[in-house]
N, C-alpha and C positions, 0 to 999 in steps of 0.2 A: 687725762693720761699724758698729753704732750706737756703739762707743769710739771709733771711728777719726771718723769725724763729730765727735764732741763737742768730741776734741780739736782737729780742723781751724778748729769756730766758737769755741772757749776760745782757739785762738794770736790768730784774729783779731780777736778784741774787744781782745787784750791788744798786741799789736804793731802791728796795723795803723795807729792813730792817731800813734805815733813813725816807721812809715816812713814815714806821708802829710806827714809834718812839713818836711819836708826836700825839698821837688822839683827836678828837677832845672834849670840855668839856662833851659836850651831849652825849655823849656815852662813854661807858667801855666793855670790853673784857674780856671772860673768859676762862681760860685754865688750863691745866694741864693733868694726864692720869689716869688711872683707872688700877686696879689690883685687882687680888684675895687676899680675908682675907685666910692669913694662909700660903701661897705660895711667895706671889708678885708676879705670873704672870699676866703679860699685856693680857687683854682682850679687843678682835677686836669686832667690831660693837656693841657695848655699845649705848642703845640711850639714849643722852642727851638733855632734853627737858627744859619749863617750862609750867607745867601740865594745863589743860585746854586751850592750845591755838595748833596752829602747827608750834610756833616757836623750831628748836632744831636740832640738830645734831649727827653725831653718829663719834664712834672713831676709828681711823685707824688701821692698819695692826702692830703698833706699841702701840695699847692702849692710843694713845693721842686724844685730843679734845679742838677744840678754836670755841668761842660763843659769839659774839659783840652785845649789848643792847645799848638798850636805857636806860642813866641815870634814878634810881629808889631808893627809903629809902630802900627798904626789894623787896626780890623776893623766891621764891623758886621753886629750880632745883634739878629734877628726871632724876636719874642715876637705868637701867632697861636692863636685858638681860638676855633671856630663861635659862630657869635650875639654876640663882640665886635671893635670894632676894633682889628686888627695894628698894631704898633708896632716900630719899630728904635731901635738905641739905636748910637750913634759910640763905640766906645773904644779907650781903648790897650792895646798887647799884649805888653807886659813883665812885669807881676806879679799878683800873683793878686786878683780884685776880688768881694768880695760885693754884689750887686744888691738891691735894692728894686724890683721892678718891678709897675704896677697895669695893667689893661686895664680900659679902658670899652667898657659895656653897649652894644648897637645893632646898627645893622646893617653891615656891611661896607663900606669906602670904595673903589669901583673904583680910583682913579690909587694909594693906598696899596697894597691889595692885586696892583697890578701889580707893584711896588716891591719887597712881602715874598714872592710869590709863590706860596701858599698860607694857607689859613686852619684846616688842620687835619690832623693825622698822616693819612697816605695810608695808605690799606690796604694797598697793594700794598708799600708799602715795611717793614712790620714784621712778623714772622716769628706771628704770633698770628693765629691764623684761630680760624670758631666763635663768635664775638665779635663783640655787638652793644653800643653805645651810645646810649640813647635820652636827648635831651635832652630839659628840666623843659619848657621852654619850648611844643615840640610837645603833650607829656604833655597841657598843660592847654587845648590848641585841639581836640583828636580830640574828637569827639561821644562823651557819656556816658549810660550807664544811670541814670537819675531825676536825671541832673546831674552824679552824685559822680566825678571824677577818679580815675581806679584804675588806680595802675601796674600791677599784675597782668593787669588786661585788656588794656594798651598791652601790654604782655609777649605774651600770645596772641596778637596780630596778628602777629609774627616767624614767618619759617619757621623747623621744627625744631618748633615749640612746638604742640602739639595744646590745644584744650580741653576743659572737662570738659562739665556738663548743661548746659542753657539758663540763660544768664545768669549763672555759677558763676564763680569765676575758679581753678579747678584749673588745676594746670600738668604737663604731659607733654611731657617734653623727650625726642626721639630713641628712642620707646619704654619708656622709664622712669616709674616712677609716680610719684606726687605727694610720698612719701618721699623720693625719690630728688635731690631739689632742696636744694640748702643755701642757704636764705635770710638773708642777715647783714646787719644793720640797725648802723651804727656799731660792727660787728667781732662782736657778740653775734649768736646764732643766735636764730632766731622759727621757733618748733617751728610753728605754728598762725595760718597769716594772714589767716582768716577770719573774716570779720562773716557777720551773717544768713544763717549755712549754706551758706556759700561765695558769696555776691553780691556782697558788697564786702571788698574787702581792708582790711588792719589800717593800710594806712601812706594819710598824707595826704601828697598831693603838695607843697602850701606849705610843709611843714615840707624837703623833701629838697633836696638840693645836686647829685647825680648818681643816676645807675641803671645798674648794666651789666651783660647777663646772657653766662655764657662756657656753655658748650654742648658744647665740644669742645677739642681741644687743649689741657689744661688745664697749667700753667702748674705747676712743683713747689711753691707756696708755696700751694696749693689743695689741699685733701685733707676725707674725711669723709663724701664722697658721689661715685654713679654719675653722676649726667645731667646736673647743669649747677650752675653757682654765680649768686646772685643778688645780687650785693651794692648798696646801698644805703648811701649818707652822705647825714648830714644837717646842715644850714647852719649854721655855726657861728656866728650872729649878727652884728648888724650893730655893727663896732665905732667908728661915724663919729655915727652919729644912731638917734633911738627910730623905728622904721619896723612898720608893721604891714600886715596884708593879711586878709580872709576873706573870706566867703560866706555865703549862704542860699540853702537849697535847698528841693525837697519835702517831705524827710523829713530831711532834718541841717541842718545849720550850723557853722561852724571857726570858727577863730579864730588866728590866728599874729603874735606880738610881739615883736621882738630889736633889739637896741641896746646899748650901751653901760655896759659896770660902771664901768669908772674916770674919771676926767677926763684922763690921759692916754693913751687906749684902748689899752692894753695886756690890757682882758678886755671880753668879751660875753658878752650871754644870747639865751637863744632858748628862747620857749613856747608849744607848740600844742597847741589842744585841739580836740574835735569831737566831736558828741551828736545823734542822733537821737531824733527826738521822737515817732517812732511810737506809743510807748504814751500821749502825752496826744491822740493823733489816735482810739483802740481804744479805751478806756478812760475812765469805767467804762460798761459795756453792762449795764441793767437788764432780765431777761425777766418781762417783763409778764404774768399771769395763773399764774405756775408757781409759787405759792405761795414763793419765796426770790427771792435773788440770784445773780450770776453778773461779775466781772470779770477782770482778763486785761490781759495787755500784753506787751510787746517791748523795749528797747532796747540798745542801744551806745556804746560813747566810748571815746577813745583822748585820752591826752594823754601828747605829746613835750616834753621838756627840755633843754636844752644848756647848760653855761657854757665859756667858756674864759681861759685866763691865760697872756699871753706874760710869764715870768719872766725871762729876758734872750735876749739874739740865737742864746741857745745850748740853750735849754729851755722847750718848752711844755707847757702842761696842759689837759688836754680831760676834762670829768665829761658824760656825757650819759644817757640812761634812755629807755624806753617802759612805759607802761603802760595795759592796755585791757579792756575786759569786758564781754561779751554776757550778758542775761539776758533768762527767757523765763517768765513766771509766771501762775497761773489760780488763780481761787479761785471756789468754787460752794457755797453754803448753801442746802438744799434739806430742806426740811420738818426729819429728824431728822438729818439727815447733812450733816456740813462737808468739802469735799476742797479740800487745797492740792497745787498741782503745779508744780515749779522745775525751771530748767533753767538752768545756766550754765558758763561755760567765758573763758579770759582769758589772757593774756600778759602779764609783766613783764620786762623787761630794762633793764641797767646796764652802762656802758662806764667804765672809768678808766683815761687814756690819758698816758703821756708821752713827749714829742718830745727827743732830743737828739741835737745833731749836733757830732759827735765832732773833724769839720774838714771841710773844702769840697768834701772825697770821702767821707764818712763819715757817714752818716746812720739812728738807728733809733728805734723807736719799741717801747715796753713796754706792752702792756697788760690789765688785769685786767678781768674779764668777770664778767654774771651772767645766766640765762635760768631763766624758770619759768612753763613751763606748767600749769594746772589744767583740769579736767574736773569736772561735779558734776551727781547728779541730784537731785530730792527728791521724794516724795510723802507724803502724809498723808491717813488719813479717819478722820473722829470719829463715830460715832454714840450719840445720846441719847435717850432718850423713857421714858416710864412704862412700866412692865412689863418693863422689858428690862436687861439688866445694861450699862452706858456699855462700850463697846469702840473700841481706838484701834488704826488698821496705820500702822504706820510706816516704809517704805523709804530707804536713805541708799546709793547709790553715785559713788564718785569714782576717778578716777585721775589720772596726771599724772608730768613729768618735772621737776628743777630738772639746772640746770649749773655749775658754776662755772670758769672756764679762765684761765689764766695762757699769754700770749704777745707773744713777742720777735721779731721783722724789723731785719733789719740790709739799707742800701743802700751800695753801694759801687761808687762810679764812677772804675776808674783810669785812665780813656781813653776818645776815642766810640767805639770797635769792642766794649767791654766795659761789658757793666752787671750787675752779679753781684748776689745776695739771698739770704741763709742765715738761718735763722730756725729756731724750734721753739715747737709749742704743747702743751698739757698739758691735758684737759677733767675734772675731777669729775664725775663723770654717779651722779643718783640717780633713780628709777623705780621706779614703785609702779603697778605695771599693772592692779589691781582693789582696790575695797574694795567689800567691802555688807555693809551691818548690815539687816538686815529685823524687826522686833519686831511679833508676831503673838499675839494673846491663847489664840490655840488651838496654834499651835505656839510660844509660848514666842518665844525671841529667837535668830534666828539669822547668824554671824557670819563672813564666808568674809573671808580676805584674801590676797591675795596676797605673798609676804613683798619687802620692799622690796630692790630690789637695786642694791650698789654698785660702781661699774666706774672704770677710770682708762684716757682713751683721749691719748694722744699723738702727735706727729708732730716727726720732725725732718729741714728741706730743705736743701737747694743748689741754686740755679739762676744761670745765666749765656746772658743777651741777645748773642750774640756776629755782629759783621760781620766775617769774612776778609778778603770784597771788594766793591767798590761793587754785586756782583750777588747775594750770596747773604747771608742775614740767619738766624740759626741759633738759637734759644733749647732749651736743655738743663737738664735737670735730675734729681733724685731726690729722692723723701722715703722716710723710713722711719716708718713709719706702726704702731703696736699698744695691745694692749688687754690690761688686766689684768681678768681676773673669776675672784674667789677665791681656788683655785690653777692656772688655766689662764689661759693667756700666748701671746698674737697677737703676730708681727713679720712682717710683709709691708714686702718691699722694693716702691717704684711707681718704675719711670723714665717722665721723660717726656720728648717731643721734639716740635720743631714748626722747621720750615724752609721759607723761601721762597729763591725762584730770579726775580729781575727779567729778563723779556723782554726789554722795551723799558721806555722812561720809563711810569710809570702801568700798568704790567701787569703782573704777577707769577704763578708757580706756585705752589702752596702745598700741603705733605702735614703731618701730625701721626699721633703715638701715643700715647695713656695709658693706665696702668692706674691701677684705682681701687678701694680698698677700701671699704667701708659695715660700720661697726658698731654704727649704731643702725638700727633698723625701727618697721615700721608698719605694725600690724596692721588690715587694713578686710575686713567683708564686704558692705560699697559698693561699694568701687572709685572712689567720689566725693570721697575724703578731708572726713567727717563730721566733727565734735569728737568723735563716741564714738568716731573712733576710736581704738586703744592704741601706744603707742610703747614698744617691749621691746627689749631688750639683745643684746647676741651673749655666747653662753654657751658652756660646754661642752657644752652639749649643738645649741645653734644655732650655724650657722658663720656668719662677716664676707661679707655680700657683695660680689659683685668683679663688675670689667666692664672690660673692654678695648676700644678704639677707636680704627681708624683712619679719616682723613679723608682727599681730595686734592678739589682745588678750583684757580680760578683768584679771582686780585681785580684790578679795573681802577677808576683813577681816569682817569675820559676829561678833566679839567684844563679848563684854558681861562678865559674870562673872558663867555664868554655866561651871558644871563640863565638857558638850558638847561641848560647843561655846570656850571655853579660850582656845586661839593659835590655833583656826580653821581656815586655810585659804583657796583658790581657787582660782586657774587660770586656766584658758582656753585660747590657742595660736595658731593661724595657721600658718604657714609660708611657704615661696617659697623661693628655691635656686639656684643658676645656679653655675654652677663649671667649669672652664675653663682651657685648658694646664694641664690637669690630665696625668701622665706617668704609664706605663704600662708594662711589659715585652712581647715583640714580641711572637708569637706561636712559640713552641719550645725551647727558650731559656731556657739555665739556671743560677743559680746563682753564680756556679762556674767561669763562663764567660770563659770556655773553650770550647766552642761547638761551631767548623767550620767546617761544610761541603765542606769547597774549599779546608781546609789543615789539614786532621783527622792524620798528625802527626808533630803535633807543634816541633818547634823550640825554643832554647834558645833566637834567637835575634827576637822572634816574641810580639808584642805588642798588647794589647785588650783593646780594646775602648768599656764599658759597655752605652755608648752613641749610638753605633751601632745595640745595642742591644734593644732598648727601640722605643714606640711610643705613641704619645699624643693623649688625646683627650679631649672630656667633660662631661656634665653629668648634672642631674638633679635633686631636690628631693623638695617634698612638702607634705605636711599634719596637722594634726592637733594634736594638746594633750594636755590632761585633766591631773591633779592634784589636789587632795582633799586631804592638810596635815594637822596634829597637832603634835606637838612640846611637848607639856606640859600636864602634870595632870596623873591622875591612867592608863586611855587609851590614847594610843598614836601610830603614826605610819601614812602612808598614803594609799592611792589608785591613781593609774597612768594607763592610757591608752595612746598608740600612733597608729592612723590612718595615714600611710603613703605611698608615692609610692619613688623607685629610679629607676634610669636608665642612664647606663653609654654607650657613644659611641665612636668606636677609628675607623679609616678609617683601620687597620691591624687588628684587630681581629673581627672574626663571619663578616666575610664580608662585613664589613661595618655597620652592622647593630644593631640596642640600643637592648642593653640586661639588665638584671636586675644583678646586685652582688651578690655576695653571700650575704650579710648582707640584701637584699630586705629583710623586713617582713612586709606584710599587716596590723596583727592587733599583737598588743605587751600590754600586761597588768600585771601588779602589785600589787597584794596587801598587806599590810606589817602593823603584828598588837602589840604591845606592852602592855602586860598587867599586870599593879604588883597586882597580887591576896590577895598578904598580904604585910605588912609592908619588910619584907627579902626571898620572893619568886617573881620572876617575871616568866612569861608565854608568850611566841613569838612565831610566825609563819608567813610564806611569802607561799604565793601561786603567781605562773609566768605563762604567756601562750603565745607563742610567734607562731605565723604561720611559718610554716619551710622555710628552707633555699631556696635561687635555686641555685642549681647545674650541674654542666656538668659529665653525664654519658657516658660511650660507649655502642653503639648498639649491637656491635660486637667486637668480639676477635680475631687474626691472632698471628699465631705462625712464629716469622721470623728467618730459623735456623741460629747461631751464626756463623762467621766466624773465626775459630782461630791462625789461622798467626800472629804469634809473639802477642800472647795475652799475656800481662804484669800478673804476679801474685801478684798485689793489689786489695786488699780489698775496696770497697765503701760500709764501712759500715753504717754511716749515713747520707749518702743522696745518691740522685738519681745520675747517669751521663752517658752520651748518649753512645750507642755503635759508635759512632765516634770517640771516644777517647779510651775507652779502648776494643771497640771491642767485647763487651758482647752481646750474644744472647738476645732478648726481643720478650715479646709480643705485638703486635702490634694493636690499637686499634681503631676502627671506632666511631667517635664522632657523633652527632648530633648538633644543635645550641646551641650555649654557654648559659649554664645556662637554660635548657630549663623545666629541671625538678626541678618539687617541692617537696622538703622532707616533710615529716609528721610533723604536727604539733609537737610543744616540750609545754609539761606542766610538773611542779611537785608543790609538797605541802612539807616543811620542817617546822619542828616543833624544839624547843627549853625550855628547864625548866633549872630555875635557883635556886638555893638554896645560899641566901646570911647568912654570921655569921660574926656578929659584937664581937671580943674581947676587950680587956682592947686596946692594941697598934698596934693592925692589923685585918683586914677583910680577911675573906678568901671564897670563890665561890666555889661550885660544879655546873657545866653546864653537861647536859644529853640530846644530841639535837640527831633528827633523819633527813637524806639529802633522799628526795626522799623517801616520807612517805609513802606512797600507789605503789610503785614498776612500776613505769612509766618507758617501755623499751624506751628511746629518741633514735632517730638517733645521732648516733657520724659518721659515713661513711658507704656509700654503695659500694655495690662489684658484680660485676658477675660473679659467679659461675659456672662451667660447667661440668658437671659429666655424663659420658660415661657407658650407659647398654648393655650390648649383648644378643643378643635373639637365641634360634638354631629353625632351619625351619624345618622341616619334611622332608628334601632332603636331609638334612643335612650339609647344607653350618649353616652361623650363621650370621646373620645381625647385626651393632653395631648404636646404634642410640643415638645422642647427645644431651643433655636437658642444656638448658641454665637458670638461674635463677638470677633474682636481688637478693640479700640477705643484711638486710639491720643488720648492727651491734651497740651492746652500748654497754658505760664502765661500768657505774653508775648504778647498781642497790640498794633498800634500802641500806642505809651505815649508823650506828648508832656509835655515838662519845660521850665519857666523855672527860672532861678537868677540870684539878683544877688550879683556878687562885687563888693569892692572894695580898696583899697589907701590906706595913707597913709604 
């Protein structure tokens, strides 16, 4: 099957440009791309119609669009897309015409929009259900945690989407875990989108151009993962004028600059940075009377780059990157003893992209990819003094993934009933799931590593957009998707399908099916997606995880030109899923992958297979969710509910028997309001309610006393590790069935005020938002307590009696934030 593909995209790269050559009299083509007035930036999903009928198309991920008619003296075509005003354009209909077309920014013109008739792809009219798109614009008016815009939280207000602890921005799509998400940032994957342990995500909104998260239905040119795709572009710079825009917040501050490389703008840049200054706010803390010192601190930054170069009307070049990194450091000198303790973790990625379009139906893009995550801890203690011999421990672990991938998309539009997309991607995957060097003056130096492993995961698709008839809209496809490690060889065939059936005008059915393979993982025994957690390979000995899913749903565009109705839409979806070959970490292990009970004093020539460590299983999830959005006008914002159940089973853990994850929530609801009070005031608020977690607590407590023979004098300051290895006393704890308790429901209410000022050559914003309006104590973790009274008796003995107590704790209470953004 994979020759017969190869061959099928090998004829069409080589033929299809001489039969597009030549059309026939009775038809003409039309093409070109769309841009913003004032910028040139290329705008994705532009629909391109001709007004009163449902001929028409929309423009790709690169702002292009091709439109084959029927020969015609005059037609006119409506170019329309939310937050700008619609445009028509008069032409003639004998031969083929490449466009230049720009939209300006604003708000929508009612007698125009009467005119074009819509201002944005109807839901009900394209066969893609599971599929949201969140405009920038909203992104940055929703009320924020200390200020900072975070797509990832906007993202958790969608039904389907669970989230993870208090204030976190984990992502749980339709029962799947945080692994299960493929985040793509300018085509490049982002293994790790987390700032401060999951608070704030890695991407600034100022830098991004779009956001769209697919959930279901997935589409054959998506492959890689089970629960959903995330993709993310970002703005390709200003190629008209130098424009910039930032902020000041509590604890960060950005910055974002793009404009123009040439003098006949044919290229731009674009550069954004952002830095939190937590550690000059922590930092240095002197403790007074303890004979030494003691300082510490925190921070983050992220800084985005873009350039681009249109080379002629028939080739473009796109170089873009991220890079970002969280660090977390303590230093204490304390009479004879010096400890340093590091902690950091970080993201890099690079895109090199080119456009060529082959003729007015023919359009692809190449591009070369890089992604590398890193993990890292450190710890050190020196101690010195007279009498004693200087002794140093020294702990070093890391892990981490790089990628490298090579991929090609081809568009091909031979008519509006047809819009076909063949492609194929190729990833270099390397993975180094553990290292630690430990160097200990009593045991000498010891070396564990896990051996780095190299895999080659690929995909090759075919999909085709097809309309039969004015009522049914059809998208079809397959990839072939596999993995090389070593000498074992994955080929999984995935079809996908996804069909609507129009009711009426503005109402449609809609069903979908994918399958989906996953051959990379995510080791957590969180379930929070930590940085410590590990990301390991499918082996011979691990299998690809797979998921199948179908959906049925309805989408309504109720239309119209009321201030109510314009860009009000609705869907409703239910869906089933099955999960298969889900990995897991065994009870007990850790992620250090130093924990063996046959040999609690490792050796240098000793080896660790995190394969040994792990167990499979599967898992379930089904339910329903409602979405009622609008996009446009004075009120704006949506409402989202999800009705769901999950249920994970592994033959090694809870004895065999289905438990719920932590991310189960029975009912999950959103609602999110935007409202510009006046022309330069807008007013927001989200109220959330999500059914609490389930969680595994302990019934009971056991004190198990330490044995200290040859207890090494290192520190585990950030994480946990078994007294197998270093022999530390612990409390020891009697569990119950996994996940058996339910946390407290979580709700809050955040509110937002914006004061906008227009000057001569820049805008500037004061935002005034309150997190957790009404003082909502949530669960962030529970704890058992136990605190010991004594009583004297009349005899005079004294009884001591022990009271146990769940006590349950939060971080988050009311938290009220300014921030000044501006623009120039």
């Amino acid at each position: 099957m994979r020759s017969v593909l190869f061959a099928l995209l090998y004829g069409l790269l080589l033929k299809a440009p001489t039969l597009i050559a030549q059309p026939t009299p009775s038809r003409f083509t039309l093409s070109g791309y769309v841009r913003e007035t004032g910028s040139g930036e290329a705008l994705t999903g532009v629909n391109v119609y001709l007004p009163g009928t449902t001929t028409g198309t929309t423009t790709n991920a690169y702002g292009f669009f091709s439109l084959t008619l029927p020969a015609q003296d005059s037609l006119r075509l409506a170019f329309s897309l939310v937050g700008y005003q619609p445009t028509l354009r008069h032409l003639g209909g004998r031969k083929n015409q490449t466009l230049a077309v720009t939209l300006t920014p604003g708000q929508t013109l009612a007698e125009v929009d009467i005119k074009v008739g819509r201002t944005e792809e109807k839901i009900s009219e394209t066969p893609q259900m599971s599929r949201i798109d969140i405009p920038i614009t909203q992104i940055k008016k929703i009320p924020a945690f200390l200020g900072e815009k975070d797509v990832l939280k906007v993202i958790q207000l969608m039904p389907g989407v669970q989230k993870g602890s208090e204030g976190q921005t984990g992502i749980y799509v339709r029962g799947g875990g945080p692994d299960q998400n493929l985040i793509i940032l300018d085509e490049a994957v982002v293994y790790n989108a987390n700032h401060l342990f999951g608070f704030f995500s890695v991407f600034n909104g100022d830098a991004l151009r779009s956001v769209e998260l697919t959930k279901g239905g997935f589409p054959a040119r998506y492959g890689g993962r089970l629960s959903s795709v995330i993709e993310l572009t970002m703005k390709e710079g200003n190629k008209e004028k130098l424009h910039g825009e930032g902020g000041i917040g509590l604890i960060a501050s950005r910055l974002v600059l793009e404009g123009p490389l040439t003098k006949n703008k044919k290229a731009s840049f674009l550069i954004s940075a952002r830095r939190t200054y937590l550690d000059v706010i922590t930092a240095p803390i002197i403790r007074a009377g303890s004979g030494g010192t003691s300082s510490g601190g925190y921070y983050f930054y992220d800084l985005n780059a873009k350039a681009n170069y249109d080379l002629n009307d028939h080739n473009k070049l796109f170089v873009s990157g991220y890079f970002g990194r969280d660090r977390f450091y303590s230093r204490d000198a304390l009479a004879a003893t010096k400890l340093e303790n590091g902690l950091y973790w970080g993201n890099a990625t690079g895109t090199l992209r080119w456009n060529h379009l082959f003729s007015p139906k023919l359009f692809a893009n190449l591009s070369l990819t890089y992604s590398n995550y890193r993990f890292g801890v450190s710890s050190d203690e020196e101690t010195t003094g007279a009498g004693q011999l200087d002794q140093r421990y020294s702990l070093r672990y890391s892990s981490g993934i790089r990628d490298l991938a090579l991929k090609y998309d081809i568009d091909f539009y031979p008519n509006p009933a047809h819009s076909v997309r063949v492609g194929f991607q190729s990833t270099y995957h390397r993975f180094t799931p553990s290292a630690l060097v430990l160097t200990d003056p009593r045991n000498n130096r010891l070396e564990d590593e896990v051996d780095k492993t190299d895999v080659l995961e690929s995909g090759l698709y075919a999909e085709d957009t097809w309309r039969p008839t004015d009522r049914w809209r059809l998208n079809g496809g397959l990839r072939l998707s596999s993995l090389v490690h070593r000498n074992r060889q994955y080929l999984r065939p995935e079809p996908r399908l996804s069909v609507a059936y129009t009711l009426r005008p503005g109402l449609s059915v809609k069903a979908s099916y994918a399958l989906m393979n996953q051959y990379v993982h995510l080791l957590s025994n969180t379930g929070i997606g930590l940085p410590t957690d590990l990301w390991v390979p499918t082996t011979d000995r691990v299998r690809p995880q797979q998921s199948q899913q179908v959906a049925l749903g309805i989408a309504h565009d109720f239309g119209g030109n009321t201030a109510f109705t314009r860009g009000l839409t609705l869907t409703v979806e239910g869906y089933y899923k099955t999960l298969r070959h889900i990995i897991s970490y065994r009870e007990g292990a850790s992620f250090l992958l130093v924990d063996d009970p046959l040999n609690p004093k490792p050796s240098t020539d000793r080896k660790i297979s995190w394969e040994d460590n792990v167990t499979a299983g599967r898992g379930e999830s089904y339910g329903a969710e409602f979405l009622l959005q609008k996009k446009v006008g004075r009120f704006s914002g949506w409402t989202g509910y999800t009705l769901s159940w999950t249920q994970w089973q592994f033959a090694e853990l809870n004895g065999g028997q289905p438990f719920f994850p932590r991310h189960d929530r029975r009912h999950d609801i959103s609602l999110v309001g935007i409202y510009e009070l006046r022309k330069r005031t807008t007013l927001s608020g989200t109220w959330v309610y999500g059914t609490g977690q389930a969680l595994t607590l302990p019934r009971a407590n056991y004190t198990a006393l330490p044995n200290r023979t040859n207890r090494p004098n290192v520190y585990s300051t950030f994480f946990p590790v078994s007294s197998s290895f270093f022999d530390f006393g612990r409390v020891v704890q009697d569990y119950g069935p996994k996940n058996s308790f339910r946390a407290e429901p979580y709700h809050r209410f955040d509110l937002s005020l914006q004061f906008h000022k227009q000057k001569k050559r820049h805008e500037r914003t004061w935002e005034f938002s309150v997190y957790n309006l009404y003082n909502r104590r949530n669960p962030f973790f529970y704890q058992l307590d136990s605190r010991t009274s004594s009583q004297s008796l009349p005899n005079g003995s004294t009884t001591y009696t022990t009271e146990t107590k769940l006590r349950r704790y939060s971080v988050f209470p009311i938290v009220p934030s300014v921030s000044y953004n501006f623009s120039f």
